[in-house]
N, C-alpha and C positions, 0 to 999 in steps of 0.2 A: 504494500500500500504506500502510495508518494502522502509525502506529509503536504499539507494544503498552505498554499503559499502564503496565505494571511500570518499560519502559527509559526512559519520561519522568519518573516516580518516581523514578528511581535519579539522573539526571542534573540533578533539581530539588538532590535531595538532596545530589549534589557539588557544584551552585554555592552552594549554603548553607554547606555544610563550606568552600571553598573565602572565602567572604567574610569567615565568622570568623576563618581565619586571618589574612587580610590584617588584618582588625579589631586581633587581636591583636598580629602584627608591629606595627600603628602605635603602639598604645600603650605597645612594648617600647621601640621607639625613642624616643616622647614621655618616656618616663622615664628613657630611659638621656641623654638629651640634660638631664634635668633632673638627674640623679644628677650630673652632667659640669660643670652651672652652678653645682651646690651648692660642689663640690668646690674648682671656680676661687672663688667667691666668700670660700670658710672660706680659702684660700691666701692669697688677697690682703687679709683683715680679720686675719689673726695675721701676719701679713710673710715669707710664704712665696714674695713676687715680688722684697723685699730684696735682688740679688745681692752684695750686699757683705758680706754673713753668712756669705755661701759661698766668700769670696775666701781665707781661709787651711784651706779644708778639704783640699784634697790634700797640703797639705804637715802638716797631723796626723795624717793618712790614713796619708803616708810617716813621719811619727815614731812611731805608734803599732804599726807593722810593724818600724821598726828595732828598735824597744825590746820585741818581742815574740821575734824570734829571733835567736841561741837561747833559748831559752824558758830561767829561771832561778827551778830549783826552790830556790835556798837560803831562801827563806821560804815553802815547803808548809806547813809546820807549823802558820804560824799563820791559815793557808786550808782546810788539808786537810778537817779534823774538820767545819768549817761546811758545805763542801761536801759532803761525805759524807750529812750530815745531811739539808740541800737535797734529795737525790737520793732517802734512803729515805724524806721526806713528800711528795716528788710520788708513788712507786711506792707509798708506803701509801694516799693521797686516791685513784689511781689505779683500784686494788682495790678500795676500799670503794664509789668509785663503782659501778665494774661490777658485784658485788655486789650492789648497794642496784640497783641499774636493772634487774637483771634479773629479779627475781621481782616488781617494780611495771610491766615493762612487759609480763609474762607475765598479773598481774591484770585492767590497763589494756583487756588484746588483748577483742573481743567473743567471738572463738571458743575461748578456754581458760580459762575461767572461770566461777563462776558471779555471776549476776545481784549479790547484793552487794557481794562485791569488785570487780568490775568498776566499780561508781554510789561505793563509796569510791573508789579508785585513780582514776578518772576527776578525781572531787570534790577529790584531794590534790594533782593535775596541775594542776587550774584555779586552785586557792588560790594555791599556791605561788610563782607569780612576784611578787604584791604582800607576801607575807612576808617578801622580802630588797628592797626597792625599790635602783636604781640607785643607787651610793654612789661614783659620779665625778665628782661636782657639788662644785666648788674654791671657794674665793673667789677670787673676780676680783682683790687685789692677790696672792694667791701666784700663780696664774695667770700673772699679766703679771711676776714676780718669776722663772717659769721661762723662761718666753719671754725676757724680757732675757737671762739668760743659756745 
């Protein structure tokens, strides 16, 4: 009996599906093996293999617990307000984000909008990350001025 060209078809087609993943596993692992050397390498260029850095950490660890309880509000006062503060600009940035996100990602969407707004909101998504560039770039003496200490 000849097998029927459809279930040779189907069974081409799973050893295809079938190779890409393997394909894909490999190169999850090739990066996660590289993600893994990065990581070791940034540790041992700022002295993250040091253990002598880490020789009086439990015993701050233990001082910084004693000295936390009981907890002593008699200087709130001059914490409270700051904190207070702190809390209503993360809950107002917080809002304003959600806000501001969700009528650009209602524009953005291709199916709830029209054609215009859609090629703006696209066009203000694309712009946008080189308008604020990356601003963690230190100088190299405070850099090594935190790391000493």
């Amino acid at each position: 009996m000849k097998p029927e060209p459809e279930a040779s078809c189907v069974n081409g087609d799973f050893d295809l599906i079938l190779a890409e993943c393997r394909r894909r596993d490999r190169l999850q692992f090739v990066l996660g093996i590289a993600a893994g050397a990065t990581l070791i390498l940034a540790l041992a260029a700022c002295g993250g293999f040091e253990f002598s850095r880490y020789a009086k950490a439990g015993s701050i660890i233990l001082q910084l617990i004693a000295d936390a309880v009981p907890p002593d509000f008699a200087h709130a006062g001059t914490w409270l307000r700051p904190f207070l503060e702190t809390v209503a600009m993360s809950v107002a940035a917080s809002l304003a984000g959600a806000v501001t996100a969700l009528p650009l990602g209602l524009l953005a969407a291709r199916n709830t909008g029209f054609a215009w707004p859609v090629s703006t909101a696209r066009a203000f998504f694309s712009i946008r990350p080189g308008l604020y560039p990356n601003s963690c770039s230190a100088s190299s003496s405070s850099r090594q001025s935190v790391l000493a200490h």
